[in-house]
C-alpha positions as CSV (number, residue, x, y, z in Angstrom):
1,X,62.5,91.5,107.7
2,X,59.2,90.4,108.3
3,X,57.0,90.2,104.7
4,X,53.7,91.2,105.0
5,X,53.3,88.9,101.4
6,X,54.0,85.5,102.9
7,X,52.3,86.8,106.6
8,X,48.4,86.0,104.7
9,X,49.5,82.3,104.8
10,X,51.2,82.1,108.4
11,X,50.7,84.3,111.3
12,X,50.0,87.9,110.8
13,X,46.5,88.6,112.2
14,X,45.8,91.7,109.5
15,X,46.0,88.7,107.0
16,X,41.9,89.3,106.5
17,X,42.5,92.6,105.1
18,X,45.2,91.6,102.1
19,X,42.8,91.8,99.3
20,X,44.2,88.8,96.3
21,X,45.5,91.2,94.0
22,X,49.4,90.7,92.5
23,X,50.2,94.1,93.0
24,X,49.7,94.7,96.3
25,X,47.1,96.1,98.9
26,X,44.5,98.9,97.3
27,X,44.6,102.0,98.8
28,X,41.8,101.4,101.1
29,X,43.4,98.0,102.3
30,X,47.0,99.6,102.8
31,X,44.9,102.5,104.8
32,X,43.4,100.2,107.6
33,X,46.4,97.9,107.9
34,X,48.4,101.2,108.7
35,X,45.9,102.2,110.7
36,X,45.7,98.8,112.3
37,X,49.6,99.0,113.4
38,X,50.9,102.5,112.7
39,X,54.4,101.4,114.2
40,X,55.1,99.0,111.6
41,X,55.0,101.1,108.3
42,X,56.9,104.0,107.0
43,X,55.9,106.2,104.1
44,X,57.2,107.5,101.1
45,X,55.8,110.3,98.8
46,X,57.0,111.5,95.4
47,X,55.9,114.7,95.2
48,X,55.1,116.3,91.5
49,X,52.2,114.4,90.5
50,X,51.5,112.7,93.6
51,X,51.3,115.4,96.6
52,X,50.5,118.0,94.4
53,X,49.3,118.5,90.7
54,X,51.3,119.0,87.5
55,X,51.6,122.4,86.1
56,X,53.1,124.1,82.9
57,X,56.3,124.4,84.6
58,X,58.3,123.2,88.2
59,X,57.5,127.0,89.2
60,X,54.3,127.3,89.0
61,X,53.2,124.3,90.9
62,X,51.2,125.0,94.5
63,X,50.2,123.0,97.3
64,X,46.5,123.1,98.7
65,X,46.2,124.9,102.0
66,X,46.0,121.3,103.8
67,X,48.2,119.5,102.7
68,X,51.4,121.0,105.3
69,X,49.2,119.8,108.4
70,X,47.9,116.6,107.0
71,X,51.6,115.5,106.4
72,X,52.5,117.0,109.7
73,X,49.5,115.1,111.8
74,X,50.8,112.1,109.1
75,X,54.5,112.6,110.7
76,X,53.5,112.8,114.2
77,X,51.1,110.1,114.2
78,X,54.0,107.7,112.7
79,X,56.5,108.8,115.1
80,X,58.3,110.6,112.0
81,X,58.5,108.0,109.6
82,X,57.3,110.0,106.8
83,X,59.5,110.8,104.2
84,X,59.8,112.7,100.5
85,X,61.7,111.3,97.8
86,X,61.8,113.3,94.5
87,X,63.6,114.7,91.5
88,X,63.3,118.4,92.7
89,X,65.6,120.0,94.9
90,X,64.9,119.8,99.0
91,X,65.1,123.7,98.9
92,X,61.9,123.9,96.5
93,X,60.3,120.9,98.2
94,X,60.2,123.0,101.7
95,X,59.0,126.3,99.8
96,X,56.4,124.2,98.7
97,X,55.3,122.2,101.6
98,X,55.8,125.0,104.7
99,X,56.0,125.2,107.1
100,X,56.1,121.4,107.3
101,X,59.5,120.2,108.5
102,X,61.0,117.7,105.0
103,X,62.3,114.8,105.6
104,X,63.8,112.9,102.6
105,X,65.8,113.2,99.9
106,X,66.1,115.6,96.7
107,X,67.8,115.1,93.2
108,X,67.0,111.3,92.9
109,X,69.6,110.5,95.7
110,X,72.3,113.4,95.8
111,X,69.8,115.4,98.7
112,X,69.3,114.2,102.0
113,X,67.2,116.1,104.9
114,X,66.1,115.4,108.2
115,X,67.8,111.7,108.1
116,X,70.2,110.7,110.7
117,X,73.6,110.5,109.8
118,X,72.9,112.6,106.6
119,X,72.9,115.9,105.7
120,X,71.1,118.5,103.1
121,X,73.9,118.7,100.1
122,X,72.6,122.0,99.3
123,X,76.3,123.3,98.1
124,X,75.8,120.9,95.0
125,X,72.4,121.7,94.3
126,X,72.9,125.6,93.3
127,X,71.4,127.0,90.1
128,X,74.1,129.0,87.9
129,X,74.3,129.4,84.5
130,X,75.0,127.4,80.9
131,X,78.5,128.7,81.0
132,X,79.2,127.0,84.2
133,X,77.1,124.0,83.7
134,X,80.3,122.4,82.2
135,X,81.9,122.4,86.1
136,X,79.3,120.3,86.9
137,X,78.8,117.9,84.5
138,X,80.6,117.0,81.1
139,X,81.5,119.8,79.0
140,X,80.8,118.4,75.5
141,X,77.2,116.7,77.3
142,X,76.3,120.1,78.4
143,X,77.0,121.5,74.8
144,X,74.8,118.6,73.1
145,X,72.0,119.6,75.2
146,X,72.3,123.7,74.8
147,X,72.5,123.2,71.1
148,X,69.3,120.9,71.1
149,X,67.1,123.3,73.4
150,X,68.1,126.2,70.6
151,X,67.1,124.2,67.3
152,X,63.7,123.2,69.2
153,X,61.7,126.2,70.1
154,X,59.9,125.6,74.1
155,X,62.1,123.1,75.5
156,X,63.5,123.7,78.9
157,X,66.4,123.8,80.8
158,X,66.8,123.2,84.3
159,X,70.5,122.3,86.4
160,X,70.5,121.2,89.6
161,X,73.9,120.3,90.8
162,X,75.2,117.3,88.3
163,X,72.0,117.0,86.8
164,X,71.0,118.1,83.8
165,X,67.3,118.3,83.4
166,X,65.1,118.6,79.9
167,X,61.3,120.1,80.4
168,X,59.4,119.9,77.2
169,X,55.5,120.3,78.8
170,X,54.7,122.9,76.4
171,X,55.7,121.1,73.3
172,X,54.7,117.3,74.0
173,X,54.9,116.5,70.8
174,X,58.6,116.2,70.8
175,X,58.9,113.9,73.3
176,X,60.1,110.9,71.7
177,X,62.6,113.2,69.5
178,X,63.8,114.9,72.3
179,X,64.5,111.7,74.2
180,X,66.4,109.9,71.1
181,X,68.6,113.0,70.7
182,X,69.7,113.3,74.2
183,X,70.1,109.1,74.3
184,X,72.6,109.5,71.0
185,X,74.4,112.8,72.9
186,X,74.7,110.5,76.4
187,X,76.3,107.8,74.2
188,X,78.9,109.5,72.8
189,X,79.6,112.4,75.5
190,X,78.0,111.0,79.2
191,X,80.2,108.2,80.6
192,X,78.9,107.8,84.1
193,X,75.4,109.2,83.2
194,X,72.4,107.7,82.3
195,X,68.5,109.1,81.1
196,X,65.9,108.6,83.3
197,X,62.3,110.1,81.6
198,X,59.4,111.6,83.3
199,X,56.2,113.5,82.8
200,X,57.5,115.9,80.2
201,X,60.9,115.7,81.5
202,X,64.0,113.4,80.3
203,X,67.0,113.6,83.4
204,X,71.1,113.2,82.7
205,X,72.0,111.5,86.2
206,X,74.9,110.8,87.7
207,X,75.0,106.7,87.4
208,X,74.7,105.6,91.1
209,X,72.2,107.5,92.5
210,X,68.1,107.4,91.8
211,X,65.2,107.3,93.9
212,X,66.0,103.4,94.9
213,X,69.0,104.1,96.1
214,X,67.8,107.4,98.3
215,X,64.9,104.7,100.0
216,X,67.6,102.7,100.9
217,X,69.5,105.3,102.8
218,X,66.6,106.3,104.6
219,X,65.4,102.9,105.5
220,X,68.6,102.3,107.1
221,X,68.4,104.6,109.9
222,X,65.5,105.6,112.6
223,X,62.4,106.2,112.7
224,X,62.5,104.2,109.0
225,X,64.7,101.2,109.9
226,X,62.3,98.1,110.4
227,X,59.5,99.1,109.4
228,X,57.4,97.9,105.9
229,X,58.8,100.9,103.4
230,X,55.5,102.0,101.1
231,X,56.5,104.0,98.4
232,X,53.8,106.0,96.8
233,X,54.5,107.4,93.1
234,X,53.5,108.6,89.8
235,X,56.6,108.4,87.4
236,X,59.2,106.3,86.0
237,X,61.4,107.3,88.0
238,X,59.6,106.1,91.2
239,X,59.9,102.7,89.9
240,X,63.2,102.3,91.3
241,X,61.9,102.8,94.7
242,X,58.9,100.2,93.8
243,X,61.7,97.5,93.7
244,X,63.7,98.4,96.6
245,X,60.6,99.0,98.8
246,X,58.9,95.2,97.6
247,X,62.4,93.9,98.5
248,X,62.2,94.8,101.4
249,X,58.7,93.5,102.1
250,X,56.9,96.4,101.3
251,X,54.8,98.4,98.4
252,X,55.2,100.2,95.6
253,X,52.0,102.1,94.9
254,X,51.1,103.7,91.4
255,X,49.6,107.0,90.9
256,X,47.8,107.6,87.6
257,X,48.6,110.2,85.4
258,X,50.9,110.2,82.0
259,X,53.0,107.2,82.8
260,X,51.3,105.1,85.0
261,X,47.7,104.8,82.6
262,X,46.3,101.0,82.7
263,X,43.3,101.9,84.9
264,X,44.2,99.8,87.7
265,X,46.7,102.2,89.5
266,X,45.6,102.0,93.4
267,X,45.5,106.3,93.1
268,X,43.7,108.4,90.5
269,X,45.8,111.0,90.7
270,X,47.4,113.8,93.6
271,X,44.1,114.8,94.5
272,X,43.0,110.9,95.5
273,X,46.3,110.7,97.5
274,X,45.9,113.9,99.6
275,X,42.5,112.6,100.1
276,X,44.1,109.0,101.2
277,X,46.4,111.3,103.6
278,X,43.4,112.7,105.6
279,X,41.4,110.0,105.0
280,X,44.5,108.1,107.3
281,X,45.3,110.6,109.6
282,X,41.1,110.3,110.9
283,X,41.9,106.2,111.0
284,X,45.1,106.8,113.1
285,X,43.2,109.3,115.5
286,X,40.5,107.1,116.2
């Protein structure tokens, strides 16, 4: 695949707009060499944090009246190769977004929508309750992590499918506890699983699957095949994606927020990369 890294020392003639910085284009430089060659790129959004804002709890978060048709005209105007790839369920992500068609995947790999050759897993991704989690993931993990939400007050518990998911937003303080805990519970109960943290959040995933591996799936197939993947993010998480979209020749972009915090991150934070989406979607009409 052609590497738009080595192309500012040979023969790509956008080679004037690669600013010298190791991490990759800014924003503003990634904006007009996509605009430059829309048919080249492909795009990847996280969502929490970098479509739309945080809030107290997954429920509660919104999307801005403009952000559908922005990532609709954004669609369109790359002949579809615009994708999600996030933590949540697909289900949520299309409640939030409508009536934008998602494409993408869901659950850090175990969702895929929209792609060719896949389809939405949505039989795995139910909701039930605690006393069924243990059909879904191991029995004696599950307990661990009921009996540590009930000895600390305002942690949360969320299940989709085989993952097991730990909010603790409203008590940030016990972060670091909550994160040691579960690491000691997935050592001696979760073979095959593995932590993954977030904003406020700590993950028991199924080993296999993350957000690298879902970009890979849906670089393999059209629209996304060939082009340069750019993977746009704001959590730990996302920084699987980073590599397998750099390996590939592309970017891995940083949004600022709790995790990513060094003041160099190309995006400020949601707000500056819905502003980047319409800012892109004027380029590409001009």
């Amino acid at each position: 695949m052609f590497d738009i890294r080595q192309s500012r020392i040979s023969d790509d003639p956008l080679a004037n707009l690669w600013p010298d910085h190791p991490a990759g284009p800014s924003a503003d430089h990634l904006a007009r060499l996509i605009a430059a060659t829309p048919a080249d790129f492909a795009l990847y959004f996280d969502v929490d944090g970098t479509l739309i804002d945080i809030a107290e709890t997954p429920e509660q978060v919104t999307a801005p009246a403009d952000l559908a048709g922005d990532l609709a005209a954004l669609q369109r105007r790359l002949g579809g190769a615009v994708a999600v790839v996030t933590g949540r369920r697909l289900a949520e992500v299309e409640a939030i977004l409508a009536p934008i068609r998602v494409i993408g995947s869901g659950m850090h790999g175990l969702e895929f929508l929209g792609v060719a050759e896949t389809r939405h897993q949505a039989a795995s991704a139910g909701a039930v309750g605690p006393e069924a989690w243990g059909t879904l993931l191991p029995r004696s993990l599950v307990d661990g992590v009921v009996r540590l939400a009930a000895s600390i007050p305002g942690l949360r518990l969320e299940q989709k499918g085989p993952i097991l998911t730990v909010h603790y937003r409203e008590i940030p303080s016990v972060g670091a506890r909550v994160e040691a805990a579960l690491a000691v519970l997935l050592a001696d109960h979760g073979d095959g699983y593995h932590l993954k943290t977030g904003r406020a959040v700590v993950e028991l995933i199924p080993n296999g699957t993350s957000k690298g591996t879902a970009i890979a799936r849906i670089m393999a197939t059209a629209p996304f095949a060939g082009r340069r993947p750019i993977m746009i993010g704001d959590d730990h998480a996302d920084e699987d994606a980073f590599a397998v979209a750099r390996a590939a020749g592309g970017f891995g972009l940083t949004v600022a927020g709790e995790h990513f915090n060094r003041g160099d991150e190309p995006f400020r934070g949601a707000a500056h990369v819905r502003s980047w989406i319409a800012g892109l979607n004027a380029g590409l009409a001009q």
